[in-house]
Backbone as CSV, one residue per row, in Angstrom:
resi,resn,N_x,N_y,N_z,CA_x,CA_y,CA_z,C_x,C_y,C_z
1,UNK,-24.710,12.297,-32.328,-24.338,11.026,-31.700,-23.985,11.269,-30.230
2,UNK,-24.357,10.312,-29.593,-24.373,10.286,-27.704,-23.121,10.619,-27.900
3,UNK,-22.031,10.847,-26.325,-20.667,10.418,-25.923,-20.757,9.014,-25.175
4,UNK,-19.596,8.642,-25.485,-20.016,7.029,-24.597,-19.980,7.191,-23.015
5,UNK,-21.400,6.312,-22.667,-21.247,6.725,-21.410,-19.987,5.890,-20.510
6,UNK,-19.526,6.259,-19.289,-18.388,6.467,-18.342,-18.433,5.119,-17.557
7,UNK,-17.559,4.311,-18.017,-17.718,2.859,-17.250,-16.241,2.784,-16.170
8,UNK,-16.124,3.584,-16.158,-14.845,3.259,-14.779,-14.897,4.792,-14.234
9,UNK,-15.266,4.757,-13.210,-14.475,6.015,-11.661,-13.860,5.841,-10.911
10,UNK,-12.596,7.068,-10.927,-11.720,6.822,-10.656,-11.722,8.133,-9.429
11,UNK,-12.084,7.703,-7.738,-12.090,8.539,-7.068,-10.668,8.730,-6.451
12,UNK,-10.688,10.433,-5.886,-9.616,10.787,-5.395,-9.497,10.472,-3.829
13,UNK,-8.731,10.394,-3.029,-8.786,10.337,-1.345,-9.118,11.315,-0.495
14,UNK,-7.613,12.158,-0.393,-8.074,13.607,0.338,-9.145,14.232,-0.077
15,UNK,-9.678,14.636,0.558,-10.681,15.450,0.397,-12.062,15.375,-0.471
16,UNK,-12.055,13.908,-0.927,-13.359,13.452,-1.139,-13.963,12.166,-0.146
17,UNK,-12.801,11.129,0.148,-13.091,10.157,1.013,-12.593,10.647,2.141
18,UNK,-12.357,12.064,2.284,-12.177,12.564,3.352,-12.882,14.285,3.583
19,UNK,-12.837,14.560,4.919,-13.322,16.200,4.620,-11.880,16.923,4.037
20,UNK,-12.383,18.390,3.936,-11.644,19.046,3.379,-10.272,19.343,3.571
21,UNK,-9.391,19.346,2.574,-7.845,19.214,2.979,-7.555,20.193,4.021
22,UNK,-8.216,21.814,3.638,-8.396,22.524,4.722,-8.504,22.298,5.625
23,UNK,-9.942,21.786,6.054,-10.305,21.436,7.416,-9.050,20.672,8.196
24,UNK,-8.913,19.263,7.546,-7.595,19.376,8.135,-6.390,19.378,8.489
25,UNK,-5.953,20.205,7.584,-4.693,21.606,7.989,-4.836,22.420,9.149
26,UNK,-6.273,22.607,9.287,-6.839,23.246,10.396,-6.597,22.545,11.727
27,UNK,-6.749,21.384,11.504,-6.852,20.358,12.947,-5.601,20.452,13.165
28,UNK,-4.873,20.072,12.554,-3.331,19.433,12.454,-2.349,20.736,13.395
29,UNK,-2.455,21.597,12.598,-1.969,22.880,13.086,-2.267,23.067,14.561
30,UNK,-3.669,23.126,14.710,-3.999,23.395,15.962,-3.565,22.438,17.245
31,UNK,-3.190,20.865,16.895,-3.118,19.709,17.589,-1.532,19.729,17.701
32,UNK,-0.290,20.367,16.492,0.927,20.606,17.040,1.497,21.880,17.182
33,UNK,0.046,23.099,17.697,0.584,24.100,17.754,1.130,24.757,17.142
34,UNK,0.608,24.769,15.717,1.897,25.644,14.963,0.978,26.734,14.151
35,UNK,1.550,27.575,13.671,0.429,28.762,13.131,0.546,28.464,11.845
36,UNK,-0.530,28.110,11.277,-0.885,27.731,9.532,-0.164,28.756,8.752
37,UNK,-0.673,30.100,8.733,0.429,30.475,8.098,1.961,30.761,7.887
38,UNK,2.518,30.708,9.078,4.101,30.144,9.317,4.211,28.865,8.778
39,UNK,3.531,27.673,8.739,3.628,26.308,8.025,3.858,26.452,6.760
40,UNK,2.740,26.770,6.209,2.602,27.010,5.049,3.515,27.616,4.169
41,UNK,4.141,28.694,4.948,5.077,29.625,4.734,6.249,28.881,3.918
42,UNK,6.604,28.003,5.195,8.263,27.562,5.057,7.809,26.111,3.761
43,UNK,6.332,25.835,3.885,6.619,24.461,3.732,6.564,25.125,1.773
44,UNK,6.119,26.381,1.621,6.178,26.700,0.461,7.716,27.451,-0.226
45,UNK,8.372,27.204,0.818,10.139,27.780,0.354,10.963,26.139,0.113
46,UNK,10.438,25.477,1.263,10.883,24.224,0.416,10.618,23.256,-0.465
47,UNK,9.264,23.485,-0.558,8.597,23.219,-2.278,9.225,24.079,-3.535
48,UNK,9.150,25.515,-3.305,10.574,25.808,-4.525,11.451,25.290,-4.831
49,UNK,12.494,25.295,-3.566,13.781,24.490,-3.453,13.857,22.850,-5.059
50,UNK,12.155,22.487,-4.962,12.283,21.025,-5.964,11.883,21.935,-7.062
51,UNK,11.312,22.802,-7.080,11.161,23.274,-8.646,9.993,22.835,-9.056
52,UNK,8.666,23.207,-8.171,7.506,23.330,-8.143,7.021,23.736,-7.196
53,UNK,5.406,24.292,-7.712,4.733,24.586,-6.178,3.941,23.935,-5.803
54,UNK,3.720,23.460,-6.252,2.845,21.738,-5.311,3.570,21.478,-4.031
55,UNK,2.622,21.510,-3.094,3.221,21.526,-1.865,3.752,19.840,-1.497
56,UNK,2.593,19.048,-2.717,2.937,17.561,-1.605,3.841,16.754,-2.957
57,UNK,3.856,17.526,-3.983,4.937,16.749,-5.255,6.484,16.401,-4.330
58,UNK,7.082,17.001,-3.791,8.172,16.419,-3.921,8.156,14.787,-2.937
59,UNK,6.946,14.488,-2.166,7.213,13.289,-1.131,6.153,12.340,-1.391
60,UNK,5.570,12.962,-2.549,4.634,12.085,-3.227,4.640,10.948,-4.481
61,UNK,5.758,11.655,-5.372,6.362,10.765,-5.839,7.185,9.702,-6.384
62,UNK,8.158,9.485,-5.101,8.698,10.779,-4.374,10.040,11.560,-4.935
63,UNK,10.223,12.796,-4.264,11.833,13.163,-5.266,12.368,13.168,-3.638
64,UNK,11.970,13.165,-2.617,12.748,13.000,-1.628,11.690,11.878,-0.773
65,UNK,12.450,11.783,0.797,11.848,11.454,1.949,10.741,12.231,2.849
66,UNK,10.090,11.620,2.993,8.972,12.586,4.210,9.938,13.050,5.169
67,UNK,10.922,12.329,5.894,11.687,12.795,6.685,13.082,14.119,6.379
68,UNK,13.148,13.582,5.508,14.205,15.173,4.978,13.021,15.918,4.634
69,UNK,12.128,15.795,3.910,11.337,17.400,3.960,10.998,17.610,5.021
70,UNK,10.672,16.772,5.963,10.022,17.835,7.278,11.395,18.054,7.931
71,UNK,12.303,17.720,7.830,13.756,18.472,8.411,14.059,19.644,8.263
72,UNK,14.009,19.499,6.372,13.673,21.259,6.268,12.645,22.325,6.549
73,UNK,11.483,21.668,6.629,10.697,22.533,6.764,10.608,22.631,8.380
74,UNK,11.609,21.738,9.296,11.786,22.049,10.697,12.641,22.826,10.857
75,UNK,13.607,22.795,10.153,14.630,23.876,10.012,14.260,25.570,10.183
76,UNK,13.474,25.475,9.210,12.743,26.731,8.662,11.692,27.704,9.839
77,UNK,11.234,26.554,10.155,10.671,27.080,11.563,10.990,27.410,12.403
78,UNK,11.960,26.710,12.962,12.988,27.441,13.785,13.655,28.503,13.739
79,UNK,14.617,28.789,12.170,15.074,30.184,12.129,14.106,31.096,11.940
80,UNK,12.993,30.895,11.097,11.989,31.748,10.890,11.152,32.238,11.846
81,UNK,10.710,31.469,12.696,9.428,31.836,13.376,10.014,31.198,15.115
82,UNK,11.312,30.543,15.658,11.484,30.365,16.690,10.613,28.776,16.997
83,UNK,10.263,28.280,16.240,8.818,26.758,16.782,10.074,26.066,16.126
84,UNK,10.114,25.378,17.370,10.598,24.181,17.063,9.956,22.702,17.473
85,UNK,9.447,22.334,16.106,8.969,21.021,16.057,9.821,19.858,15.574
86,UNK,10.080,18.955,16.160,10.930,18.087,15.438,10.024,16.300,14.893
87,UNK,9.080,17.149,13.801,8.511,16.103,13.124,9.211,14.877,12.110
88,UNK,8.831,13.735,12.373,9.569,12.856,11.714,8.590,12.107,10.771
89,UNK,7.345,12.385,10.586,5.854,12.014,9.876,4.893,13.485,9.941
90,UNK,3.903,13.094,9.209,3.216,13.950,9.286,2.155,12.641,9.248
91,UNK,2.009,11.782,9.338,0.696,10.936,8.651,0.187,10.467,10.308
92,UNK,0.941,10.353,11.336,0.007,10.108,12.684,-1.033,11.265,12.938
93,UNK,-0.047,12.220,12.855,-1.298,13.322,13.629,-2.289,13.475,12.071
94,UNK,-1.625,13.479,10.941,-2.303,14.135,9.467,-3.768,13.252,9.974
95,UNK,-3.903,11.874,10.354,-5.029,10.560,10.102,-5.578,11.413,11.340
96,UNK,-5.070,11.753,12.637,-5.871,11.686,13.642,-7.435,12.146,13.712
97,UNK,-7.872,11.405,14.042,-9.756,11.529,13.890,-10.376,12.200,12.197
98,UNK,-9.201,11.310,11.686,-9.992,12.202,10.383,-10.951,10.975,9.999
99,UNK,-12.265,11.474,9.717,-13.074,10.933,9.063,-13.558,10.651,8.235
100,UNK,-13.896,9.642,7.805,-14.505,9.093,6.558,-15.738,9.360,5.720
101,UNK,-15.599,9.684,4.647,-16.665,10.567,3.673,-17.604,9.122,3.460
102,UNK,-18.526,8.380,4.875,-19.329,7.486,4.351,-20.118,7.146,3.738
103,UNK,-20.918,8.290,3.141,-22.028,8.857,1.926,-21.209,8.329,0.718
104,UNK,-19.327,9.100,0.488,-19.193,9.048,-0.755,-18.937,7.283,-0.934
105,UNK,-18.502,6.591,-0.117,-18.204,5.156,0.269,-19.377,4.578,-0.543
106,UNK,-20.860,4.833,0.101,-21.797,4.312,-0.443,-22.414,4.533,-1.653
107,UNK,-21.760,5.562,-2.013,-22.207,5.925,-3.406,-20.988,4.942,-4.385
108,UNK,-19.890,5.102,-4.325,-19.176,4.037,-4.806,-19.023,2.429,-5.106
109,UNK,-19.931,1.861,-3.688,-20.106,0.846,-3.536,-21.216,0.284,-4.475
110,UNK,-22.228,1.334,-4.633,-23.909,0.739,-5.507,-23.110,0.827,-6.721
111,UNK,-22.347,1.734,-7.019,-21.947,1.595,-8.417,-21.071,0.747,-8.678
112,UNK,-20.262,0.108,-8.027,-19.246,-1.281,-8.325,-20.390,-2.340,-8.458
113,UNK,-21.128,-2.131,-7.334,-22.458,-3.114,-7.408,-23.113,-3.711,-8.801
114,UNK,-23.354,-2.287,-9.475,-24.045,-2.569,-10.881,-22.598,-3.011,-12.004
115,UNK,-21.268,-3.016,-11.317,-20.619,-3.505,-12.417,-20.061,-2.421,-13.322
116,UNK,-20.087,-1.326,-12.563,-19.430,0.103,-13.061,-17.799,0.047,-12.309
117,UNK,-16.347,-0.082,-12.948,-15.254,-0.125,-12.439,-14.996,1.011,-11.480
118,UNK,-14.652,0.341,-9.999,-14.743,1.591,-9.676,-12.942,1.386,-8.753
119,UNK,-12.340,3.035,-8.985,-10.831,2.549,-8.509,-10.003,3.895,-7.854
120,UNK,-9.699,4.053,-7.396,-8.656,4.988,-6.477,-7.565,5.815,-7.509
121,UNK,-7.206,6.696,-7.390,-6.292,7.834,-8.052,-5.352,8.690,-7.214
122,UNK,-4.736,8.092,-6.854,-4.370,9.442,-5.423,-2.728,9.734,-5.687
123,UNK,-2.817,11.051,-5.442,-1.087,11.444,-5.418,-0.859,11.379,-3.843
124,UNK,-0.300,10.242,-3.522,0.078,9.464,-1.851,1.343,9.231,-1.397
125,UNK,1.605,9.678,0.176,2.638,9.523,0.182,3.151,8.507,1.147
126,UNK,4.240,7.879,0.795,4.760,6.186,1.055,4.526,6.227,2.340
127,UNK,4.444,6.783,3.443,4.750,6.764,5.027,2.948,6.785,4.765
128,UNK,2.333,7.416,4.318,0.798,6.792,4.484,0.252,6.146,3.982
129,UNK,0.569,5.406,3.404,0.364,4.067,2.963,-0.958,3.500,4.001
130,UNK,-0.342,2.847,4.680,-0.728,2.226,5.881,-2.260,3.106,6.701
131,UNK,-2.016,4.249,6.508,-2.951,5.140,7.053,-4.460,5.238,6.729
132,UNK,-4.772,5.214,5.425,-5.671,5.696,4.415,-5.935,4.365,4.018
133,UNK,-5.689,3.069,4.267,-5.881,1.848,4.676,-7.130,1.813,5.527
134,UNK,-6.570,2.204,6.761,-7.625,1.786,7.900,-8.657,2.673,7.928
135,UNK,-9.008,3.459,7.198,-9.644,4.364,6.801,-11.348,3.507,5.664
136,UNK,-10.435,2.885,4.372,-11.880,2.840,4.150,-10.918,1.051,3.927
137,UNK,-11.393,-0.021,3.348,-10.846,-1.122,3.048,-10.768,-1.688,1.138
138,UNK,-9.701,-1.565,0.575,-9.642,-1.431,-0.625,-9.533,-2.307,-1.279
139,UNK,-9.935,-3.212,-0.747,-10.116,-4.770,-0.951,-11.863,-5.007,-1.366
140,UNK,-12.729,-3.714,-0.354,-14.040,-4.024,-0.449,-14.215,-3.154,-1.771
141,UNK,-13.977,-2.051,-1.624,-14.452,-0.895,-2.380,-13.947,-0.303,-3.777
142,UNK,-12.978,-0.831,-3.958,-12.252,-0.406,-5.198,-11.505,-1.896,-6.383
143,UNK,-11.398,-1.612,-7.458,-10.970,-2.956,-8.458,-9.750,-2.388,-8.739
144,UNK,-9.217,-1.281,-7.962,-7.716,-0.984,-8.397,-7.107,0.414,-7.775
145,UNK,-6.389,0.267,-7.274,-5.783,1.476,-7.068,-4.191,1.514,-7.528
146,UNK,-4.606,2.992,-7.485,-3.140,3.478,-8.375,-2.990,5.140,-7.632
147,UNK,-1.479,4.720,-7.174,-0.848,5.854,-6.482,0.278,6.326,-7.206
148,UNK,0.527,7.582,-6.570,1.652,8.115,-7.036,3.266,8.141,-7.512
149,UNK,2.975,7.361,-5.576,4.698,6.869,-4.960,4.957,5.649,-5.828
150,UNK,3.837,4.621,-6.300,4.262,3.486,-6.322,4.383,3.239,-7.943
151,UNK,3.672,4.571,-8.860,4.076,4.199,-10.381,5.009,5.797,-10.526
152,UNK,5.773,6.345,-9.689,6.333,7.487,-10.690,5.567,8.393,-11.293
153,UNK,4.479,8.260,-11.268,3.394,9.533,-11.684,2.889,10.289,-11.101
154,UNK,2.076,11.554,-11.192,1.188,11.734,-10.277,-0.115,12.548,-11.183
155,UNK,-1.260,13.235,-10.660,-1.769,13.919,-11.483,-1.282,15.011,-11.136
156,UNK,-1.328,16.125,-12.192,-2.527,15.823,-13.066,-1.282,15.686,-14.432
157,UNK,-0.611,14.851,-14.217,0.451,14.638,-15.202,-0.876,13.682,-16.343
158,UNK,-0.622,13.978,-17.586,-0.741,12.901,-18.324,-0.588,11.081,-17.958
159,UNK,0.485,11.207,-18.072,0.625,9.790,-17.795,0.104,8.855,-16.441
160,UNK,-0.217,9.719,-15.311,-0.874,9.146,-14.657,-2.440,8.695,-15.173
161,UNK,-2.912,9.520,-15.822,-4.291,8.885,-16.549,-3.988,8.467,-17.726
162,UNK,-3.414,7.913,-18.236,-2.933,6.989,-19.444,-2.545,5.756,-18.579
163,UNK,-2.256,5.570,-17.210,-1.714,4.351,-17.204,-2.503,3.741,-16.184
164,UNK,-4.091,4.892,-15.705,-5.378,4.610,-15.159,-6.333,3.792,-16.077
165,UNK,-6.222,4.668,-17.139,-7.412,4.050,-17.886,-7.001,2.654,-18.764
166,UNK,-5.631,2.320,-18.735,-4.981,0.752,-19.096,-5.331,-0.099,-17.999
167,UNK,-4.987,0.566,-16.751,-5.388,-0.074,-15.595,-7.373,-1.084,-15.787
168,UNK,-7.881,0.168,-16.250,-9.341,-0.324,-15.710,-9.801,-0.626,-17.124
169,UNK,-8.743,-0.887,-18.342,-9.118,-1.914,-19.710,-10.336,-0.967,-20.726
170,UNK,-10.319,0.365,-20.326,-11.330,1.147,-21.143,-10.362,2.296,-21.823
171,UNK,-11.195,2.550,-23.080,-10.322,3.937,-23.282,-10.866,5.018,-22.360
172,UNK,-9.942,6.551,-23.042,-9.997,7.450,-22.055,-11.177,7.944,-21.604
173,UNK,-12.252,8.400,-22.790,-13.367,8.851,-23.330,-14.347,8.232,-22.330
174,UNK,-14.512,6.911,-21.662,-15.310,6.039,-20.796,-14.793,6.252,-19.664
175,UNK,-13.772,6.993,-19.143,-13.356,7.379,-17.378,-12.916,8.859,-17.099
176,UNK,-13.589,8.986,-15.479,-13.942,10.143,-15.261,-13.483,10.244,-13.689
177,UNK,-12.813,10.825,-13.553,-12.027,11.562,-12.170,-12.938,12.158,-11.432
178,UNK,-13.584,12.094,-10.514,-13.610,12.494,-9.103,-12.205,13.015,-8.028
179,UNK,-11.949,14.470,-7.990,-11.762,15.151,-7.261,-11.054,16.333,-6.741
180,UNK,-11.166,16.798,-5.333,-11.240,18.029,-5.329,-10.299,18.960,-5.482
181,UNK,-9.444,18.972,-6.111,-8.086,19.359,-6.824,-9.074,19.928,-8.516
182,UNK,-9.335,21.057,-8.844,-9.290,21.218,-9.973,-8.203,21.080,-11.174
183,UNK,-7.022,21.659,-10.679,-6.026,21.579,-11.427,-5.766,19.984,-11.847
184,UNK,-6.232,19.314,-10.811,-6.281,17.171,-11.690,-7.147,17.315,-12.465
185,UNK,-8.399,18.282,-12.154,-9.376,18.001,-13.181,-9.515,18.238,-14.448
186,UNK,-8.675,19.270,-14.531,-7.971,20.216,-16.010,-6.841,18.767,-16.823
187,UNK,-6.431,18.526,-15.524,-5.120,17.264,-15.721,-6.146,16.455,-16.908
188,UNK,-7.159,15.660,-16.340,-7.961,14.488,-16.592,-8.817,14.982,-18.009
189,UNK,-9.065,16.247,-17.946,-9.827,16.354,-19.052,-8.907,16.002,-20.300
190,UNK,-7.983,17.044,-20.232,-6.764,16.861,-21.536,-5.795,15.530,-21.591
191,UNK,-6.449,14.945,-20.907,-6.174,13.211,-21.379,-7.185,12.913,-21.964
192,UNK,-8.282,13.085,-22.235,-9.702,12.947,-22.980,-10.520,11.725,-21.810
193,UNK,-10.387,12.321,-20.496,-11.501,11.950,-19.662,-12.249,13.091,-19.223
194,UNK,-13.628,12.459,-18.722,-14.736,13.639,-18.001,-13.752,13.783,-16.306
195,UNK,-14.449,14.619,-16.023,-13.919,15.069,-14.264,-15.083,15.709,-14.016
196,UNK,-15.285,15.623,-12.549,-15.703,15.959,-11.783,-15.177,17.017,-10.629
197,UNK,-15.352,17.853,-11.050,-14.787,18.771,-9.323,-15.511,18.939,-7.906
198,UNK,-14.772,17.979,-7.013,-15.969,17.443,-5.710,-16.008,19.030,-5.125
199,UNK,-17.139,19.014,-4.533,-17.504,20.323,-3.479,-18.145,19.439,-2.339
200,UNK,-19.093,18.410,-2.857,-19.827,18.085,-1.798,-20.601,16.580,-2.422
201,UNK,-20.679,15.632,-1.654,-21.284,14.053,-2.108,-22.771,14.451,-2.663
202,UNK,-23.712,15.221,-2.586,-24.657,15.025,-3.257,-24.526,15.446,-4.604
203,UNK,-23.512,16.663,-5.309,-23.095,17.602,-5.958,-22.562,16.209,-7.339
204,UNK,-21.574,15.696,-6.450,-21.206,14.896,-7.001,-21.646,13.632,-8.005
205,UNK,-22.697,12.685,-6.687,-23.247,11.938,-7.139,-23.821,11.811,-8.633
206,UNK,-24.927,13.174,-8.302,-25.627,13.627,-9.477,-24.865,13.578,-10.862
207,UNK,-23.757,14.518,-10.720,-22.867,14.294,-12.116,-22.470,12.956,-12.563
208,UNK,-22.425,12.498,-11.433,-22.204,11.017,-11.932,-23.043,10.021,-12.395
209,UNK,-24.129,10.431,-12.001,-25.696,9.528,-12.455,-25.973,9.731,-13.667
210,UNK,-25.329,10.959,-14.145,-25.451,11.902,-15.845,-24.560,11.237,-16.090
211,UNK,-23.221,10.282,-15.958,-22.335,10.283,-16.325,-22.218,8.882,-17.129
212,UNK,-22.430,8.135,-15.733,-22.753,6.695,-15.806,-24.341,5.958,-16.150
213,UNK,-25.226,6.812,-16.040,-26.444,6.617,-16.744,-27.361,5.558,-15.628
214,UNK,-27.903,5.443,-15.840,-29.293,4.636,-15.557,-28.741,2.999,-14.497
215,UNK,-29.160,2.727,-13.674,-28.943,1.170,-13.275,-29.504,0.321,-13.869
216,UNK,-30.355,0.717,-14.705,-30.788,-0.557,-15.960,-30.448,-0.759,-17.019
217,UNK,-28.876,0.507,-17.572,-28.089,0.196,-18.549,-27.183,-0.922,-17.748
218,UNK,-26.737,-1.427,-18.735,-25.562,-2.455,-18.895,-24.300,-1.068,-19.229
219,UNK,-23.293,-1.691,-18.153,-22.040,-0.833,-18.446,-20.854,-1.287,-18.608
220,UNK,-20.586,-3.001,-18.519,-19.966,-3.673,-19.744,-20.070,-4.444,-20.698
């Protein structure tokens, strides 16, 4: 017997509707001067401090402020490494010239087109809100989004895909995660959805054409 095919996608932000989180970490660094691995450094002593290593869990869902973590992690820089930055966001410079994955846009769009649910997943944080907005318009492109900050969840927790796939009225078995975070994708499977691990929009697509099947199936 088939598996049923996948009537809701549920894409990620960073680093699929955007380039690589790397890349830019890369920019960012370079635009406030600071040496990636000294960042990284401190910003991974005050991610212990919450009792994980997820670097963006604690302001994502949130257990603190964007502004007290970058206090500490301004702190840190200073005694540690002498840089003193006194950041109060990270989401002006984080957006600056970052660009939009318009391939993956259009691949999303033909498939809402045919009536395939298509909806946002992102572990986001409240000060970018506003950011990742002007970026793509989620009014055109998506039948739902669901963030981190704003339900208490995040992935690759369970319950963030238990309260996705209520969201988009299908069981689990019919929705499938897009993105580039494996560890969500491990998340998404053991909720009993498919995933996708993005590398690249054509990479992608494809799995998804296997996923969601044919434009001359009916997919509700």
């Amino acid at each position: 017997m088939n598996a049923p095919r996948v009537t809701a996608v549920w894409t990620d932000f960073g680093g699929v509707l955007t380039p690589p989180i790397a890349e830019t970490m890369q920019k960012f660094c370079a635009r406030m001067d600071i040496d990636a691995h000294a960042l990284l450094t401190v910003i991974g002593e005050v991610t212990e401090s919450f009792g994980t290593s997820d670097y963006m869990e604690p302001i994502d869902t949130p257990m603190v402020t964007e502004a007290e973590w970058l206090a500490r992690i301004g702190a840190l820089l200073r005694e540690r490494y002498g840089v003193d930055r006194r950041i109060t966001t990270l989401a002006d410079d984080w957006f600056e010239d970052r660009e939009t994955n318009l391939a993956w846009v259009e691949q999303l769009t033909a498939l809402r087109a045919r009536g395939v649910f298509v909806g946002m997943l992102s572990n986001m944080v409240p000060t970018w809100d506003g950011h990742w907005r002007r970026m793509v318009d989620p009014d055109a492109l998506f039948d739902d989004v669901v963030m981190s900050f704003e339900v208490g969840a995040r992935k690759p927790q369970a319950r963030m895909f238990e309260l996705a796939a209520r969201r988009a009225g299908v069981p689990a078995e019919r929705c499938v995660l897009v993105d580039d975070n494996e560890g969500n994708c491990e998340g998404a499977r053991a909720a009993g959805w498919h995933a996708i691990h993005f590398r690249d929009t054509a990479g992608a697509a494809a799995e998804l054409a296997r996923l969601v099947g044919s434009p001359t199936e009916a997919v509700r």
